[in-house]
C-alpha positions, -999 to 999 in steps of 0.1 A, spaced: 269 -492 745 284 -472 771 309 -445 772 344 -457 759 374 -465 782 409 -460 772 438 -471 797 470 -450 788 500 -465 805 533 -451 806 561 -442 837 560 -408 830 536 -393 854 540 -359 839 528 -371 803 502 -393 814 485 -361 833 486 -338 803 475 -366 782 446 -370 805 441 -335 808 441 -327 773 414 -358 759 392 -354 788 388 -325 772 372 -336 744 347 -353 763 340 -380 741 358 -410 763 366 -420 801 404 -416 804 420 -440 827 461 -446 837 483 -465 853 524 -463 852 532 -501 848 519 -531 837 511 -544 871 489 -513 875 472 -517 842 466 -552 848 447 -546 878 425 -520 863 417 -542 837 403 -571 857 381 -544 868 369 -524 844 359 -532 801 389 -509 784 381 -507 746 414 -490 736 455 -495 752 479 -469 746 509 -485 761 549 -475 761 569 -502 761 598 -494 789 581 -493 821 591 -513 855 581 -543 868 558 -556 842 570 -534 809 550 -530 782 553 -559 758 548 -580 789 516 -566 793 507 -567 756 517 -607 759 494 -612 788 466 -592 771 467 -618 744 458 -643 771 431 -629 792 423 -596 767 422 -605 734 392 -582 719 411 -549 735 431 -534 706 463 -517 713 484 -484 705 521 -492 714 542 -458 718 580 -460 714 611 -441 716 628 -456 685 624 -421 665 649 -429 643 634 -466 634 598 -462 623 584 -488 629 553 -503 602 525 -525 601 530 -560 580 501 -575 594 467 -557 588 442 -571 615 456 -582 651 453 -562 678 481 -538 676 462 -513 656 492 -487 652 525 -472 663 531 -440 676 569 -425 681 570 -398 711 573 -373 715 528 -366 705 508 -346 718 470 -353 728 455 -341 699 475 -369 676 466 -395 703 432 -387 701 432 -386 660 444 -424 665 414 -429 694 388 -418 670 401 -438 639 401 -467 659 365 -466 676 352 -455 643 365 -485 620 366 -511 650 335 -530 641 345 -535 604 384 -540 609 388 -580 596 402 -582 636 417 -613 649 419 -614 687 458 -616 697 488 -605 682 510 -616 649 542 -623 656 552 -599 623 536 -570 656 552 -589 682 591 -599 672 606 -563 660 597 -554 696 615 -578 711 642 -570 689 643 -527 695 640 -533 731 669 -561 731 652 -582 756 663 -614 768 634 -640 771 620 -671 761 588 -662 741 563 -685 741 534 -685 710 503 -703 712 477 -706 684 446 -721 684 442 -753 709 470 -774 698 501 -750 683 528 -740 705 565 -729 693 593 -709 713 615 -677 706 649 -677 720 663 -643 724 697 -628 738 695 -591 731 670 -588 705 689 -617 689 670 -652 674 695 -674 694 671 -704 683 635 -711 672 613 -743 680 579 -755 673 574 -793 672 607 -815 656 615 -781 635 640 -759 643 651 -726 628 641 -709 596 617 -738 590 603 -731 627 600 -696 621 581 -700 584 558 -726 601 546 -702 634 542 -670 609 518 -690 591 495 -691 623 481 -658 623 476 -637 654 488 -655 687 488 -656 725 516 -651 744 541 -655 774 576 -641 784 596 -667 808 633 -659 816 657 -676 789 664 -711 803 706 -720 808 705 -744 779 742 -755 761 721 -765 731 705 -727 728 743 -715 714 733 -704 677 727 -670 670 704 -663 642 712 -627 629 697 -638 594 663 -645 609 666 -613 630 674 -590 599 648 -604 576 623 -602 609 632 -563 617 634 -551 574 596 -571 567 613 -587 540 599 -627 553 568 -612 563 562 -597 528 578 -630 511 551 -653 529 524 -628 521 528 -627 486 532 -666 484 497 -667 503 481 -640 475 498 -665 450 483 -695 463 447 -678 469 
């Protein structure tokens, strides 16, 4: 196996250099960076990245974009998203997929390159699923109040939708279910693949869901469904 590759992407030029600057140090891994997820995309057609460290807020492809398309052409690479959100820690509630942690800025190299290490030395005996739970995927979507239509697939046959309006659940769909009952169904699925597509101008798309937002953003479905599964092992 050769030497590791970790893509750092972020649009802050002066943090990605002393990021850079400080790992190479270590020697241990090839540093690569890019300031958008355009830029990142193109580098990894190109070259076999083992690690992501991406921010979320970037332009013209942010980073939960990127982490979408990932799931679709880069499942195997695992992922360390960095946020803002300092005063919302964000937590794990699915052990496995291939968001392997969150980091809140400001951090310095040396934490990023604790996280690195922790990572390349439990990678081969995480239980890893390639993609992304949508328990990793939806309090994103939430903190950064994006408007989208998220689109989940799983496996060959199962495909659902996320309607949101500001980090709002205006409406969920998978099959004839709608809703809550939607919602329980897709976080059944385990990790997904996924697609951002602008939120369509649909009169029947009027119901906002703060309920299913709430429980999604305090873990309290995600925990409920996981200890019905432990129940029912």
């Amino acid at each position: 196996m050769g030497i590791d590759k970790i893509l750092i992407v972020d649009n802050d030029h002066k943090l990605l250099s002393d990021l850079k600057k400080g790992l190479e140090k270590f020697g241990q891994f090839r540093i690569m960076t890019a300031m958008d997820g355009i830029q990142a995309m193109a580098i990894l057609r190109k070259e076999d990245i083992s690690i992501l460290v991406t921010a979320l807020k970037m332009p013209r492809m942010d980073g939960l974009e990127l982490l979408a398309a990932i799931t679709n052409d880069h499942p195997n690479i695992l992922s360390i998203v960095t946020t803002s959100f300092d005063d919302f820690p964000l937590e794990k509630q699915a052990e496995g997929d291939s968001i392997f942690c969150y980091m809140n800025k400001p951090f310095n190299h040396i934490r990023l390159h604790g996280e690195i290490i922790k990572m390349l030395d439990f990678r081969d005996e995480l239980y890893f699923k390639a993609g992304i739970y949508l328990s990793s995927m939806l309090p994103l979507i939430n903190l950064e109040q994006k408007t989208c239509l998220l689109e989940v697939k799983a496996g060959l046959k199962r495909i659902g939708y996320f309607y949101f309006e500001n980090g709002v659940i205006c409406d969920v769909r998978s099959g004839e279910k709608t809703g809550s009952e939607a919602l329980e169904e897709m976080l059944e699925w385990g990790p997904g693949r996924y697609s951002f597509k602008p939120l369509p101008d649909d009169p029947a798309v009027k119901e906002f869901h703060d309920d299913l937002t709430t429980l999604i953003m305090d873990g309290k479905l995600f925990k409920r469904l996981k200890t019905a599964a432990a129940r029912g092992a």
